[in-house]
Each structure stands twice: as structure tokens, then as C-alpha cells.
N, C-alpha and C positions, 0 to 999 in steps of 0.2 A: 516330204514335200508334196504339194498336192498340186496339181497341173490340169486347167482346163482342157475340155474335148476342143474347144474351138482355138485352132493359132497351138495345137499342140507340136507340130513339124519343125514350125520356126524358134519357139521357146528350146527346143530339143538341138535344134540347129546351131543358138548361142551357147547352150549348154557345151556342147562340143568342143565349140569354136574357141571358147575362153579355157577351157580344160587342154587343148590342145596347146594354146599359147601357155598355157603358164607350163607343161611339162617341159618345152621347146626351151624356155626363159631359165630354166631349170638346171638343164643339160650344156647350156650356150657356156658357159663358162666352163667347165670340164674341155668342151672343146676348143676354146680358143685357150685354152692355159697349154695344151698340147700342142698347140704350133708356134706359143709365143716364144717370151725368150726365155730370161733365167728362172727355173723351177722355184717355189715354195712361194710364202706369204709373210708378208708381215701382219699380223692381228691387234689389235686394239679394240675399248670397247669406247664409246661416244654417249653423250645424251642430247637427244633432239626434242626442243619444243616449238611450240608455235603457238599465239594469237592469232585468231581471225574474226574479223568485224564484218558481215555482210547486212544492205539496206540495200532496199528496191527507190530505182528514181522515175523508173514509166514501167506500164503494164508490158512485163516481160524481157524488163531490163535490170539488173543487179551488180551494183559497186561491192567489190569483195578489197577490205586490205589485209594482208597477212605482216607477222614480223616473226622471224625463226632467231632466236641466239640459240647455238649452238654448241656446247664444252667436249673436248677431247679429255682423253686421261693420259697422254703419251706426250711430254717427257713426266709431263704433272698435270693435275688437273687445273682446266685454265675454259677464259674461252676462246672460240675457233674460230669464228664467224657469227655473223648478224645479216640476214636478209631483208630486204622490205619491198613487197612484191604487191604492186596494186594491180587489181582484174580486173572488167567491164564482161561481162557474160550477159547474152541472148540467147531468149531460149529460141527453139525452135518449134518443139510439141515438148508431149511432156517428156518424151526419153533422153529429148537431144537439145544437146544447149552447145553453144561455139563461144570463147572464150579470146580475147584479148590481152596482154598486158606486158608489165615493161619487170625489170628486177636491177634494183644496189644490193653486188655482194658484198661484205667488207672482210677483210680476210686478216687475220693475226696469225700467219705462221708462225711457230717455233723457231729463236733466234736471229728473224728476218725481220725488215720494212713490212708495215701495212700493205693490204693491195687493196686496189678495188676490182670487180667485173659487174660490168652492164650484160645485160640481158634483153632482148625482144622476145616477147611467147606470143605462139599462136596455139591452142589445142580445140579438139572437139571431144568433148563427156558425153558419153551415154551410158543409160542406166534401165536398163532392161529385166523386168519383172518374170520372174519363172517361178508360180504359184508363189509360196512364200520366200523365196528367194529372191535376190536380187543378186543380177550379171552385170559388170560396171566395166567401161572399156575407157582407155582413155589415150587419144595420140595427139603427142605434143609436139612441135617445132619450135625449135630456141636460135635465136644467132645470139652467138656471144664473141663480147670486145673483153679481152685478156689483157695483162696487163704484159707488156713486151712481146705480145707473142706479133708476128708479122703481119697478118690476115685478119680476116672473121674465121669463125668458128660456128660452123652447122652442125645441130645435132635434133635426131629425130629421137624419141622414145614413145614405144607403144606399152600399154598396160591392160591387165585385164587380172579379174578377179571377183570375188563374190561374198556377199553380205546376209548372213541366217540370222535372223531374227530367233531370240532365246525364251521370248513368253507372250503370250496372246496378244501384248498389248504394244508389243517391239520397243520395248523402256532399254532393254538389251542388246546388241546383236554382236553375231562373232564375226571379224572379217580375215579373208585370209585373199592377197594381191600378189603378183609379179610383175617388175616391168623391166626391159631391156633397153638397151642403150646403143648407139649406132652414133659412129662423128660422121659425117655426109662428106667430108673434104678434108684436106690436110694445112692445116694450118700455119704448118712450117717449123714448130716445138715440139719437142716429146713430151710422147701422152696425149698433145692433139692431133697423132695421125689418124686418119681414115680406115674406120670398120668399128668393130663391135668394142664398143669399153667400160659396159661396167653392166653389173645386172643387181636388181634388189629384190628381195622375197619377203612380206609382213604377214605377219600375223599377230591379231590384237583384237579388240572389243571396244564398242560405241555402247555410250550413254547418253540419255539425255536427265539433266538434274534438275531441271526447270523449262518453261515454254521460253524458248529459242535460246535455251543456252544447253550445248554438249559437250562431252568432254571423250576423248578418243587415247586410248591407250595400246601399247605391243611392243610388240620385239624385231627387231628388222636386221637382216644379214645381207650385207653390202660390199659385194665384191667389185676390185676395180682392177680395170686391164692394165698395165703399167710395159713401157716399151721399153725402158731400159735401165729398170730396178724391178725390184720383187714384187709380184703383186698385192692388194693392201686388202684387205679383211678389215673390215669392221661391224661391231656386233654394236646396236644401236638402241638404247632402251628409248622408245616416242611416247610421247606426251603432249597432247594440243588440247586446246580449247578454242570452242565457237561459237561466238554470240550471233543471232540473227535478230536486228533491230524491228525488222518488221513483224515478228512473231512476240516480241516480245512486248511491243504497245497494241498486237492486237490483244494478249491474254486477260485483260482488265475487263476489257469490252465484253469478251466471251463469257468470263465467269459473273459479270453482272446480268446479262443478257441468260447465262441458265440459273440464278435466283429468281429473276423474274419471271421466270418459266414459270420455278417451281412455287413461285409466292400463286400467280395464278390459277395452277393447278390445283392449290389447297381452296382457296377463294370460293367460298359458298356462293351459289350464283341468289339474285335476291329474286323473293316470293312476290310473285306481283298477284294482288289478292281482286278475284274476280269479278266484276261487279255487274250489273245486271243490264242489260240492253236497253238504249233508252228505246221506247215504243214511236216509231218513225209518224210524221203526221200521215195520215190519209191524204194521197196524189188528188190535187184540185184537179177539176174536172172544165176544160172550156171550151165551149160549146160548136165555137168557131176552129179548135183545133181536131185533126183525125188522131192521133193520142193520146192517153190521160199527163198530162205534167209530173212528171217526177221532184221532189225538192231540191233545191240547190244547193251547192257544198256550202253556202254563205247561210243558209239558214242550217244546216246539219251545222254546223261549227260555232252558230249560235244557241243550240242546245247544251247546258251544261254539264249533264249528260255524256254526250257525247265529244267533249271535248276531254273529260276525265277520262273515255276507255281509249283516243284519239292517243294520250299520251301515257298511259299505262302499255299499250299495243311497240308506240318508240321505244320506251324503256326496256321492254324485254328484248328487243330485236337487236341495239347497241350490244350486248355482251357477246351476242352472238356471229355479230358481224368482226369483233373486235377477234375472236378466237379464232374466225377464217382466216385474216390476213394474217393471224398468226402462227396459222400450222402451213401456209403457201409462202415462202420469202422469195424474194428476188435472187435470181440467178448469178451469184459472184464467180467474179476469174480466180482459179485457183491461185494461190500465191506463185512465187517463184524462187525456191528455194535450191542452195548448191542440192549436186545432184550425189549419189551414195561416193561415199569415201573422197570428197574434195579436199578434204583436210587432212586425212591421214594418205600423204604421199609419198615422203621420205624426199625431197627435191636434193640436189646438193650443186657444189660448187667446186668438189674438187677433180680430180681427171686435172691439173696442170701442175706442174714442175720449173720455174721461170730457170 
């Protein structure tokens, strides 16, 4: 990793800071499995996907919708849940974007009624560059409506975690996150009481397979607190994909705009073949004036002459003029694109027991 001299304190500072949180995120479960209640786990393994569709609607505004189905393998393989979670993110600069949005869980337990849970989010992403790294923090506040549970349900989760790019051109990168889980209040059901309940650790790898489309894959281990059954392990194979509309109506533009680079670049410029000066008349001379008369554009532009090198002189100067405004463009806003790992987050829905 290679790190500039300038803003080296601060880059070193997150570096810390997110190594410190994910060791913390790491250990949190060890420790609260020791004070909780009945010892062991139950394990199962899950598979999480997800759809996301992001499109900019003002400079530095972006509609993100997500939709997760979700399949369990425990009693059988079936599925679990369906999310559909729409976003509104603004950015801030480029590290920091704030994030809006609402969530329908739908939930298919095993041998039960459907359920549903609503959701409010608010989070703040930042994505912080350290040489070829990238440090990505993410803290969310969620109030969630339960189904039977008595209350609201507040729950805070901080995450943090980092993105290596695998070859010069970042087609690849490796990611590896943790984020913990906190309920803010007691809600009145088991499973929604107040303190730490559930912690997740990924690791996995981003793709990109086209301009604005990626594809995000890993493994995720998903512990959750449970207050008065075992607690629940589950090992997670993810799977998302993300389309960004605005990258992908601009790639037309782009690869037309570098053929015509390159058509130019080849473009023999034309010989403008020299021709000889017409010989100017002799400045009349009058007698009542203190300088000699020079001739006027109206008579030089009536030379034939000179009306030929007049537009030989235009024609060489168009190609040249044509190739400045084409090596100076105009100043554009950088897009505004989710910030590193917005998609590969692992969200869930369960922590409740009705």
C-alpha cells in the first residue's frame, strides 16, 4: 500500500480506527455469549442476494432501490424473507454521503403466519482513501415496527471495514467488513431487549463486468444474541448485483467520444499548398495629407490574389482551433456513485421471536 507524505497522520489515524473497530466487533460476541444465558448455538447455513438499481435525479442526489430474497436451509430449503428497501443519499464531499430510507420485511417463518416489519433508516457512509486502499465506515439508525411486539424498536449498527484493490486497473477488489449491533431500548419481547445483539464479519470480492454494472460476492458469519434460547449462527453465502443507470447511459457517449479521438488523431491534417504574395499597390501619396495613405481592406479584398491566401491562411487555422477546444473540455461534476461496499452489507430482519 502506498501512502502519501501529505495527510499521512490522518490516513494512519483511520487506518487504526477501523482495525480497532473490527477487532472490538470481533471479540463482542465472545463476550456477551459469556454473560448471556443458555450456552451453545444453533448453526445453519443461508443464501443472501440482492438487486440494486441506483440513478442520480439532481447534482449530488441518488435514488438507490434494493430488493433481497433470502433462502434458509433449516427445516428445508425454502425461502425466508424478501426486503424492499428504497434510499435517497446526498452527498456531502466525496467521502461522505448521508442516506435516508424506509424497508418492507416480509418474513415466511417455518410453520408460522407471514409477518411483516417496517423499518425507518437513517445512516452516514464514508469512504476514505488510504493510498490504494479504501477504509469504509458505516452507521446506521433503524426504528423498527414488529409485528406484536409492544413498542418501537431502536437499533443503532456501526461498521467499518476495507476494500484492496487486486490489479492496476481495480476490475477486482478484496473486501473484508464487521459491523455490530446495539437495540437502543427494550421493546417489551425477547430478543428485543436493550444492548448488543448480533455481530456480522464478511469477506468476499467486487467485480465490475461492465460500465455500471457489478457484481459482489463472500461469505458472511452471523452471530445473534438470543435471550432466551440458544444463540443462532449462521454462515451466509452473498451474492448481489448493482446496476448504476447513470454510468451506464453515460458509457455509449464515452466510447464514441474516444473513437473520435482516435479517428482524429489518425487524420492527416491537409497541405495547404503556398502561394506567392500578391505584391501590395504603392501607398498613394496626397499632397494635402502629413502621411502616405495606406490601402484599404476594401481594395486588398479586391485583389484576387489576396483573397486566395485571405482563405488558404482560415483554412489552416480551423484544424487547429478545432484540436484546442479539444484537448481543454469543460469542467464536469464528478458523478455520484454509492460509496465502497453499499451493497455488500449483509442487513437482516431477524433478532425477533413473536
Amino acid at each position: 500500500m502506498h501512502c502519501a507524505t501529505t495527510g499521512r497522520r490522518p490516513v494512519y489515524f483511520r487506518a487504526l480506527l477501523a482495525a480497532s473497530a473490527v477487532a472490538a466487533s470481533l471479540l463482542a460476541p465472545v463476550a456477551a455469549r459469556a454473560q448471556a444465558g443458555p450456552p451453545g448455538a444453533v448453526e445453519q447455513f443461508q443464501l443472501w442476494t440482492q438487486v440494486a438499481v441506483a440513478k442520480s435525479f439532481a447534482p449530488g442526489i441518488k435514488g438507490i432501490m434494493e430488493i433481497w430474497p433470502r433462502f434458509r436451509s433449516r427445516p428445508t430449503f425454502a425461502l425466508d424473507r424478501i426486503f424492499l428497501r428504497p434510499w435517497v443519499a446526498f452527498r456531502v464531499d466525496e467521502s461522505n454521503s448521508v442516506w435516508l430510507g424506509a424497508a418492507a420485511i416480509l418474513n415466511y417463518p417455518a410453520g408460522r403466519s407471514e409477518q411483516t416489519e417496517t423499518r425507518f433508516l437513517q445512516q452516514h457512509v464514508g469512504a476514505y482513501p488510504a493510498g490504494d486502499w479504501t477504509i469504509s465506515t458505516r452507521l446506521r439508525v433503524e426504528e423498527r415496527i414488529l409485528p406484536n411486539a409492544p413498542s418501537l424498536s431502536v437499533r443503532l449498527r456501526a461498521r467499518a471495514g476495507i476494500e484492496v484493490p487486486l490489479d492496476p486497473d481495480k476490475i477486482w477488489s478484496f473486501i473484508l467488513n464487521d459491523e455490530i449491533f446495539f437495540n437502543l431500548n427494550d421493546a417489551g419481547v425477547n430478543n428485543l431487549r436493550g444492548g448488543l445483539s448480533e455481530n456480522r464479519a464478511i469477506a468476499g470480492f467486487k467485480t465490475k463486468v461492465a460500465p455500471g454494472v457489478g457484481i459482489e460476492f463472500g461469505y458472511q458469519h452471523n452471530w445473534v444474541n438470543r435471550d432466551t434460547t440458544f444463540d443462532d449462527v449462521k454462515h451466509c453465502l452473498l451474492f448481489n448485483i448493482g446496476f448504476d443507470i447513470d454510468e451506464m447511459a453515460a458509457a455509449p457517449r464515452q466510447a464514441e467520444a474516444t473513437d473520435d479521438k482516435k479517428v482524429g488523431a489518425e487524420a492527416q491534417p491537409e497541405v495547404v499548398v503556398a502561394q506567392k504574395l500578391p505584391e501590395l499597390p504603392e501607398p498613394t501619396v496626397d499632397i494635402f495629407a502629413s502621411e502616405p495613405q495606406e490601402p484599404t481592406v476594401a481594395q486588398l479584398a479586391a485583389e484576387p490574389q489576396s483573397q486566395t491566401r485571405l482563405s488558404a491562411q482560415i483554412a489552416a487555422a480551423q484544424p487547429a482551433q478545432r484540436a484546442t477546444q479539444a484537448d481543454s473540455p469543460q469542467k464536469q461534476e464528478k458523478p455520484f456513485k454509492p460509496l465502497a461496499m453499499d451493497f455488500l452489507d449483509g442487513d437482516a430482519a431477524e433478532s425477533y421471536d413473536p
